[in-house]
VMD Tcl script that draws the C-alpha trace (Angstrom):
set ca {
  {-5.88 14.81 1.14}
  {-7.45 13.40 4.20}
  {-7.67 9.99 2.76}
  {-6.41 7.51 3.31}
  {-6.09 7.00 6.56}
  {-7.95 3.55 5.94}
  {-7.68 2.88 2.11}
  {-10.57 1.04 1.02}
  {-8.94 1.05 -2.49}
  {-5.48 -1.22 -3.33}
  {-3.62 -0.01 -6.09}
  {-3.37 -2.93 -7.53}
  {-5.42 -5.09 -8.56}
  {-4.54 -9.04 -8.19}
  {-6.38 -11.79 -9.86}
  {-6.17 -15.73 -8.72}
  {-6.57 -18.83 -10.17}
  {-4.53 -20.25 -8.05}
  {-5.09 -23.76 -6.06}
  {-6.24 -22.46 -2.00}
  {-9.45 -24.74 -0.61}
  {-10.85 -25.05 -4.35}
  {-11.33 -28.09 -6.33}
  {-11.13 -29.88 -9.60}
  {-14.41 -29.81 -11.60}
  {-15.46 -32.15 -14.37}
  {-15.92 -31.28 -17.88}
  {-19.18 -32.63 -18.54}
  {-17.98 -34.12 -21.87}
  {-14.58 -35.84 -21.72}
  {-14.74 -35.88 -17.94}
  {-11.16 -33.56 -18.68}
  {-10.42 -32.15 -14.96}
  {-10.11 -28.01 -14.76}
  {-8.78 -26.50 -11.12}
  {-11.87 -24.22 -9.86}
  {-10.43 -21.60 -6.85}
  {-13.96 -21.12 -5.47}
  {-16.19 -23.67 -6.98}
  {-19.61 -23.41 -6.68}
  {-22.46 -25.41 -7.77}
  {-23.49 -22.99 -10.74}
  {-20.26 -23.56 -12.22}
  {-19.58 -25.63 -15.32}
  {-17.25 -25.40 -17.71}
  {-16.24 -26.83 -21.57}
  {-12.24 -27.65 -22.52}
  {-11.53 -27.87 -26.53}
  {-8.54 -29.50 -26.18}
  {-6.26 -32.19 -24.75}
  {-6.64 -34.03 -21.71}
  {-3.58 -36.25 -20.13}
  {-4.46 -38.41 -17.29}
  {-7.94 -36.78 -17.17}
  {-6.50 -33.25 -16.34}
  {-6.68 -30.68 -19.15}
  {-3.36 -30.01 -20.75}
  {-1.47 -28.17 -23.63}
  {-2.88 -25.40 -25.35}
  {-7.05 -25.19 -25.96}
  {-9.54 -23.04 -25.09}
  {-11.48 -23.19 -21.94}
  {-15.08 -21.60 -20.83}
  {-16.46 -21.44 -17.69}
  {-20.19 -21.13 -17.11}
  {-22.22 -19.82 -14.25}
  {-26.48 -21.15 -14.36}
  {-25.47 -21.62 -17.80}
  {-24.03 -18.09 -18.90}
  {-20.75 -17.97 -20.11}
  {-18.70 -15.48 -17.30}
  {-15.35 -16.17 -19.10}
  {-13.32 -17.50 -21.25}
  {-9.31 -18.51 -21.50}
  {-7.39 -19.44 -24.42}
  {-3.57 -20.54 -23.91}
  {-1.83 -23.29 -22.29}
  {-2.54 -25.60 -19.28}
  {-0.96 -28.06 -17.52}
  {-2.58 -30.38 -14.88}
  {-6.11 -28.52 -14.96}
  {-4.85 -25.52 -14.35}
  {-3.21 -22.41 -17.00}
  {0.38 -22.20 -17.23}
  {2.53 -20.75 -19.87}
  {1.14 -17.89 -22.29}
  {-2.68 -17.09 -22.20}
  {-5.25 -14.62 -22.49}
  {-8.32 -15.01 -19.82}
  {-11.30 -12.88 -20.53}
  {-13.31 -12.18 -17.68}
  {-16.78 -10.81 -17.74}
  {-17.66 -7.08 -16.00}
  {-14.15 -7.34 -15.17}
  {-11.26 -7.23 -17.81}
  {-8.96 -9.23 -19.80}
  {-5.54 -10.61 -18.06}
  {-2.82 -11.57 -20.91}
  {0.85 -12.64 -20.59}
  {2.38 -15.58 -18.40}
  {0.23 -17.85 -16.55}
  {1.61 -19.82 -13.52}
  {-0.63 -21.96 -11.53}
  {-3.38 -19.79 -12.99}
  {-1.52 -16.56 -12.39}
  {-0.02 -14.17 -13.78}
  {3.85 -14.40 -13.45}
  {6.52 -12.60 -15.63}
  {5.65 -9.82 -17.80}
  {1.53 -9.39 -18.46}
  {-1.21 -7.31 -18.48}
  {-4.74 -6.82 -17.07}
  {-6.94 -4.67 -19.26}
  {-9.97 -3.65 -17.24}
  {-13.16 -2.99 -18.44}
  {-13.58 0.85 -17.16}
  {-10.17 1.62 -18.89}
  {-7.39 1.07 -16.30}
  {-4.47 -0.74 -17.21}
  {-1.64 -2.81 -14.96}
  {1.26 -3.83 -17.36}
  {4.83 -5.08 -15.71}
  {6.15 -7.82 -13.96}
  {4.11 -10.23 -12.15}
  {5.16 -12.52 -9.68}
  {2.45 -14.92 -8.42}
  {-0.71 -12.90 -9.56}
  {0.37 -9.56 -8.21}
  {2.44 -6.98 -10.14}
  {6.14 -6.79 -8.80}
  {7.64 -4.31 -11.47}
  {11.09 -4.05 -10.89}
  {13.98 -4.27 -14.22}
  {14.98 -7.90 -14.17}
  {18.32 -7.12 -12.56}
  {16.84 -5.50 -9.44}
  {13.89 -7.40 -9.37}
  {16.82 -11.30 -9.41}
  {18.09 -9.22 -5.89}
  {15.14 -8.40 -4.28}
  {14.40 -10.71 -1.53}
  {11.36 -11.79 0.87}
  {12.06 -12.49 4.33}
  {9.40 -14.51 6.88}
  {9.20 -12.56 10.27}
  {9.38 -15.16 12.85}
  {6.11 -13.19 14.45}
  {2.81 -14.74 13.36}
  {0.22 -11.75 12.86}
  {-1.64 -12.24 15.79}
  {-3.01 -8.73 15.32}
  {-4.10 -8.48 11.74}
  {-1.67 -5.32 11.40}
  {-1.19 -6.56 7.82}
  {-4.41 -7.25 5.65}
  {-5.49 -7.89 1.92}
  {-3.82 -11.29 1.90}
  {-6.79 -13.75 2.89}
  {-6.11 -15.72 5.86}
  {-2.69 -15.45 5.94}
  {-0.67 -14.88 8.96}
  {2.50 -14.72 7.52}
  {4.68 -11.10 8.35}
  {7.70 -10.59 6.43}
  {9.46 -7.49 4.53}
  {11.33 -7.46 1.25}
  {14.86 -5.89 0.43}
  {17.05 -4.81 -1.74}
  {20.45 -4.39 -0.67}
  {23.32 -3.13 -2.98}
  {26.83 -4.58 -2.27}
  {28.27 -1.50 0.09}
  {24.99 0.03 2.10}
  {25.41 3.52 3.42}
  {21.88 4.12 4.16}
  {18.51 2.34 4.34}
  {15.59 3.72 3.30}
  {12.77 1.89 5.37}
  {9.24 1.97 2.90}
  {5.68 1.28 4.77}
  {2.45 0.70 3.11}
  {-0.40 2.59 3.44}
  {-4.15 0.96 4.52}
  {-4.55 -2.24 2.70}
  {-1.82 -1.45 -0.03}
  {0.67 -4.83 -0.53}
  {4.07 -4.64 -0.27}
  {4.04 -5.32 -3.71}
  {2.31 -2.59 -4.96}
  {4.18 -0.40 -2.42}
  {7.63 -1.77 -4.92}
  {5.76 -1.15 -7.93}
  {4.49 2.23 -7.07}
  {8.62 3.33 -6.61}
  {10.31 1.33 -9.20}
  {12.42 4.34 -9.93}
  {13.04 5.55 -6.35}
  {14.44 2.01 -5.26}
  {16.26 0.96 -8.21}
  {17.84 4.48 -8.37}
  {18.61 4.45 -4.80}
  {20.32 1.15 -5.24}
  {22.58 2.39 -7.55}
  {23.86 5.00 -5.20}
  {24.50 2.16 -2.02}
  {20.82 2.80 -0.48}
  {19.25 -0.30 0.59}
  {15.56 -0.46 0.38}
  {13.10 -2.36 3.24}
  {9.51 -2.82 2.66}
  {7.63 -3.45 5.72}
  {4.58 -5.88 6.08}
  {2.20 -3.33 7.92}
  {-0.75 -1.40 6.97}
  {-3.39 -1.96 9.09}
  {-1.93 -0.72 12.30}
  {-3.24 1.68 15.41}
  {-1.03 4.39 16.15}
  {2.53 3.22 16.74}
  {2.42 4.32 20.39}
  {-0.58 2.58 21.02}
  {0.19 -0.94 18.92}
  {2.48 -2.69 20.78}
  {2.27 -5.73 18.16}
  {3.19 -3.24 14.93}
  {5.90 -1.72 16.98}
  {7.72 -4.68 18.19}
  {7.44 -6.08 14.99}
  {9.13 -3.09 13.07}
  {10.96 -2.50 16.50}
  {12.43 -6.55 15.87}
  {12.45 -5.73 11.91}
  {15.15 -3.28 11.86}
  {17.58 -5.31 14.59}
  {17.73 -7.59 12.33}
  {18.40 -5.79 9.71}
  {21.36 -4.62 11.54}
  {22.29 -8.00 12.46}
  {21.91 -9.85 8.65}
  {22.97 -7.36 6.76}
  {24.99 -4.90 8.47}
  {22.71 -2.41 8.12}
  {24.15 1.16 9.12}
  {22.05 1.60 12.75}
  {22.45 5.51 12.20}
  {21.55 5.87 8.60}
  {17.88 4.81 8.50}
  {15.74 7.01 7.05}
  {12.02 6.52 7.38}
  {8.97 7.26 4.43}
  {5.28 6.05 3.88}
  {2.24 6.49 1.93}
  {-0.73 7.95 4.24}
  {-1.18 5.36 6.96}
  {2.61 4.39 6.21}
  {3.55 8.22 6.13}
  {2.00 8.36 9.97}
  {3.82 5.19 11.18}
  {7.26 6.73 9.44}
  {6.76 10.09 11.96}
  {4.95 8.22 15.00}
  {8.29 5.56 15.01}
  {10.78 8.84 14.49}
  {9.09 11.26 17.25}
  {9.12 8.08 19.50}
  {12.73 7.41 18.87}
  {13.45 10.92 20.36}
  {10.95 10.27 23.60}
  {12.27 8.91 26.77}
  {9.04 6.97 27.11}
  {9.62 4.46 24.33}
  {12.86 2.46 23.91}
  {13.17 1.83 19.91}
  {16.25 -0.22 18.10}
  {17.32 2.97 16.20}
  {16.76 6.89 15.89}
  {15.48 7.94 12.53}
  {18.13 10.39 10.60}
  {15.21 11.82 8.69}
  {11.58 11.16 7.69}
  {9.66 11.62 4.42}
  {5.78 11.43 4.28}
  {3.76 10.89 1.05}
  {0.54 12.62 1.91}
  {-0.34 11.43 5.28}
  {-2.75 12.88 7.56}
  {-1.01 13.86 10.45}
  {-3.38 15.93 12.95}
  {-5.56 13.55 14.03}
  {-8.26 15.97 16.07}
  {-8.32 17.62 12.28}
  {-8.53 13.95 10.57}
  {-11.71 13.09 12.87}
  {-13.32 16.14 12.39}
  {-12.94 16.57 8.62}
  {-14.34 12.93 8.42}
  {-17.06 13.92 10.55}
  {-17.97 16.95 8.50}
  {-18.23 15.06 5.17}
  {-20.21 12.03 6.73}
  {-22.42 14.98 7.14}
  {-22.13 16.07 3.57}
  {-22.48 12.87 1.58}
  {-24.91 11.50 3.76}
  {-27.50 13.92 3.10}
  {-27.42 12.71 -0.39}
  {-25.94 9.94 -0.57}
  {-28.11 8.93 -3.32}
  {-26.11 11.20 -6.08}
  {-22.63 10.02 -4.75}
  {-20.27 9.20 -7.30}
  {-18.29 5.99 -6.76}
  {-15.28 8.16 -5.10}
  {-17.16 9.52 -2.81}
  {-19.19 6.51 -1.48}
  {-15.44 5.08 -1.04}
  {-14.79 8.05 0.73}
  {-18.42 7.57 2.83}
  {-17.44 4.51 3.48}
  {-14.25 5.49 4.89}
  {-14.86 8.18 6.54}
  {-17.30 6.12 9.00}
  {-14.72 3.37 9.70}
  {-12.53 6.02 10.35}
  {-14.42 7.82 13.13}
  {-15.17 4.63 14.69}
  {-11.78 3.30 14.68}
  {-10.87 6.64 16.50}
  {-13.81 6.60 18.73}
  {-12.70 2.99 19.42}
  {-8.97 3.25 20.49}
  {-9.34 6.88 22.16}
  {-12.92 6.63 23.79}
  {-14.54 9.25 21.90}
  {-14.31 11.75 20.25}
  {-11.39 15.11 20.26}
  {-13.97 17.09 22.13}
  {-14.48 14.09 24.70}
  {-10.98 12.35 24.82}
  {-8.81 15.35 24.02}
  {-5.09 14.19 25.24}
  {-5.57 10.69 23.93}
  {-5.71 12.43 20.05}
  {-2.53 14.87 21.16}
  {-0.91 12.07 22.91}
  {-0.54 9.91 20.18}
  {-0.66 11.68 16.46}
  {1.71 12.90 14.61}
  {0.96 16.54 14.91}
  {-1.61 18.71 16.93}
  {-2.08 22.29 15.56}
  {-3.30 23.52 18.33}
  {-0.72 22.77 20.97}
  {1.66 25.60 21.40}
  {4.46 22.57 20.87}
  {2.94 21.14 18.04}
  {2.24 17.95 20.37}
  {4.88 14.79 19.19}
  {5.95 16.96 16.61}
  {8.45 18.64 18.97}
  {10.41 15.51 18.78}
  {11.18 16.22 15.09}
  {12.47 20.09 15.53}
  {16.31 18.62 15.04}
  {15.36 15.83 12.48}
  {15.08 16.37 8.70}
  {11.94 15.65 7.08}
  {10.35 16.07 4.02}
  {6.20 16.14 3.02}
  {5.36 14.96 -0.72}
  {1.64 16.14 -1.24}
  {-0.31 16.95 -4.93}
  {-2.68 19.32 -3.56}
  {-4.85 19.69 -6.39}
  {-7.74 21.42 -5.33}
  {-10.01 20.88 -8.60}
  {-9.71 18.05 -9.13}
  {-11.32 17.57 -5.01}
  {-13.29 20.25 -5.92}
  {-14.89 18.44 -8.47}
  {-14.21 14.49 -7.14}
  {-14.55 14.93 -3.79}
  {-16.63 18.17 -3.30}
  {-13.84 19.11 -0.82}
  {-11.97 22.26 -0.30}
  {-8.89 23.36 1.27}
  {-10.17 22.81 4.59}
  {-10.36 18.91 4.01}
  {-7.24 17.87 2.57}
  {-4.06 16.95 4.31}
  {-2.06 20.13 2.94}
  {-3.45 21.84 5.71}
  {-1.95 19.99 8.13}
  {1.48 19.06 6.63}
  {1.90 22.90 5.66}
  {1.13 24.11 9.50}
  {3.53 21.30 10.50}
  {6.29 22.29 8.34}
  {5.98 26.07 9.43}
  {5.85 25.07 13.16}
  {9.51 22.98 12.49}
  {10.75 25.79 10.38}
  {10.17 28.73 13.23}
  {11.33 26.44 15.47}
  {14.56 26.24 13.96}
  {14.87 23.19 11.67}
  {16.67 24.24 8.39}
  {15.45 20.90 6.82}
  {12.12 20.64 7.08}
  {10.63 21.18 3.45}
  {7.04 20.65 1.58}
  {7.19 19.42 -1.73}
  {4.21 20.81 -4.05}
  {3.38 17.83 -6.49}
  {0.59 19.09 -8.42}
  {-0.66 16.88 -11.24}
  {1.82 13.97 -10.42}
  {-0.26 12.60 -8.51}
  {-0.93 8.67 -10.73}
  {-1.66 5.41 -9.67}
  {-0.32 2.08 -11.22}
  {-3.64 1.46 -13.40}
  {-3.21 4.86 -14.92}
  {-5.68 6.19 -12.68}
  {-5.63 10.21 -11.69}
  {-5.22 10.51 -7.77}
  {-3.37 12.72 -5.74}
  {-3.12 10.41 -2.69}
  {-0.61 8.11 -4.29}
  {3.23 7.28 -4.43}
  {4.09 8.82 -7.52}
  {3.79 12.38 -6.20}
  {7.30 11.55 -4.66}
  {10.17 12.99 -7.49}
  {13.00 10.13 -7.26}
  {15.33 12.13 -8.01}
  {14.80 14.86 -5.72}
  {14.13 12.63 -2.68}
  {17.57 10.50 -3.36}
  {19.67 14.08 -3.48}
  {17.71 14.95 -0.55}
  {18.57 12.06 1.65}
  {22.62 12.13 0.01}
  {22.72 15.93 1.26}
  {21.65 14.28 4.86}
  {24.14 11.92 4.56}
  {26.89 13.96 4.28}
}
mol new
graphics top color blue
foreach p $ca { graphics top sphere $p radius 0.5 }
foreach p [lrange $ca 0 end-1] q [lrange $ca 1 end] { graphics top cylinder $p $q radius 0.2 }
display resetview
């Protein structure tokens, strides 16, 4: 579909107690010490249990209190003021978080229960769910970029400046398959979302990177995002050995785009890059970008009009859509109509150029489109039809590759597959990609 481009929407869901520029607050009683993240003056809170040097510790129950209400309530252990060990942490107009507590967050196996149904069960690791089987999950690392994120080209994590991408690297690697986020997913969720596709890939020698960018301009525009995956991958090459030739290249939406933008400029003269791409797998990314601005255009148009009866998707998708069309009008200086070459110059695809624009570049590389192109449940969700969905696109894209003479170039229909971590039905999501399929896929490449 043609979300999301910019994904107002994480797929999952993290929750933090954790100590950042909070403070310790007084139980008004004992004078027993509880760590408050984001302390304000309304808060208060009551401790039934044991104190030791004035912080709360061992197991009790604690409240906390906004102008006197009770907004939630944890029972399990502490330590210092703040919960570690097993708890359960009810949260009002929000849901209930059980399992390990570390620092006030979730770590090791635990659940969130939220209160309009969705569910995130797994591994956690530091508040945000990292669901790998323990064996895969003691071998997959995080590596610090040396580059501070000058840019903001990764988002959803606060202040931070920290880049950095995660891998998981089997003892012999034949192949790496590079991951990238789409806009505002974590690389955690990104791991979560293919717990099968990496742990199976492991097991046949393919290493697994996880890049820390989803909040990028287009590749060939960014000159921060690309030297940083540019910088990314040499050093793959250098600390692990990485196999130069054998990358292969796959993201979600935004992630899908940067996977085809960094493959098509790997076959142009005008960019230098530290490899060329053996193949490259989207997940439902929107890859015409004249088609992406004016489908976002038309349904500003149709939501606005009454926006009162949106459902919450849609206003999302409102929301969205007008970020969207100003980013564009922002980078390329207006719109398709005014600033035509600047949209053909630098997406993916252009349907209307007799050479498909920077698609050319992929005529003798294989690659592979997941999409779930339900159309009732837009129909009914989105109040969009063909028209305004990705399929469109990615379909047009694959038939320009195919009659120009690529035998690999393949769309995968995923209808109904299409699930996000919570449980939640979407069709924009990672799960539309069949493991199995996509790991015989890339071992046929190999060959």
């Amino acid at each position: 579909m043609r979300l999301l481009f910019f994904s107002l929407l994480t797929l999952t869901i993290t929750i933090s107690f954790a100590q950042n520029n909070g403070q310790f607050i007084k139980e008004a009683k004992t004078a027993c010490q509880i760590w408050s993240e984001n302390y304000s003056p309304k808060d208060s809170i009551t401790w039934e249990g044991d104190c030791k040097d004035n912080y709360a510790e061992g197991f009790g129950k604690l409240t906390w209190f906004i102008n006197q209400k009770i907004d939630a309530t944890y029972v399990g252990f502490m330590k210092k003021g703040n919960p570690n060990g097993k708890g359960k942490y009810i949260i009002n107009n929000y849901g209930i978080l059980k399992g390990n507590f570390k620092n006030g967050q979730l770590d090791g196996q635990g659940e969130i229960d939220y209160t309009d149904g969705r569910k995130l069960k797994g591994n956690f690791v530091n508040g945000d769910l990292l669901d790998l089987d323990k064996p895969y999950l003691d071998l997959l690392k995080k590596h610090t970029s040396n580059l501070i994120d000058t840019a903001n080209i990764y988002q959803g994590d606060g202040e931070s400046k920290s880049l950095f991408y995660y891998t998981l690297t089997p003892k012999k690697t034949k192949a790496v398959l590079v991951l990238f986020p789409s806009a505002f997913e974590s690389c955690e969720s990104v791991i979560s979302c293919n717990k099968n596709l990496i742990q199976k890939s492991f097991d046949k020698g393919i290493m697994t990177v996880v890049i820390s960018s989803n909040f990028n301009k287009s590749l060939s525009l960014d000159n921060f995002a690309f030297g940083f995956i540019n910088n990314t991958f040499l050093e793959l090459i250098a600390k692990f050995n990485a196999p130069k030739e054998k990358f292969i290249l796959c993201g979600l939406s935004l992630g899908g785009m940067n996977a085809f933008r960094y493959t098509e400029m790997s076959q142009d003269n005008n960019f230098s890059t530290s490899l060329k791409p053996i193949a490259v797998i989207g997940v439902d990314p929107p890859i015409d970008e004249m088609g992406l601005y004016k489908r976002a255009f038309d349904e500003i148009n149709l939501y606005q009009s009454d926006s009162i009866k949106l459902n919450n998707g849609q206003l999302n998708a409102l929301a969205e859509d007008k970020m969207l069309v100003a980013h564009f009008q922002e980078i390329y200086g207006g719109s398709p109509e005014e600033a035509p070459k600047k949209y053909i110059q630098h997406s993916p695809y252009t349907r209307t150029e007799q050479d498909g624009g920077n698609a050319k570049y992929l005529i003798k590389i294989p690659t592979k489109i997941y999409c779930d192109p339900d159309i009732n449940w837009h129909l009914k969700n989105r109040t969009r039809d063909y028209y305004h969905i990705n399929a469109i696109d990615q379909t047009a894209l694959i038939n320009f590759l195919t009659l120009k003479g690529n035998e690999n170039a393949e769309f995968v229909s995923s209808i109904g597959k299409g699930y996000r971590l919570d449980g939640t039905r979407h069709p924009h999501t990672w799960s539309i990609i069949d493991a199995e399929d996509c790991i015989k896929w890339i071992e046929q490449i190999l060959k």
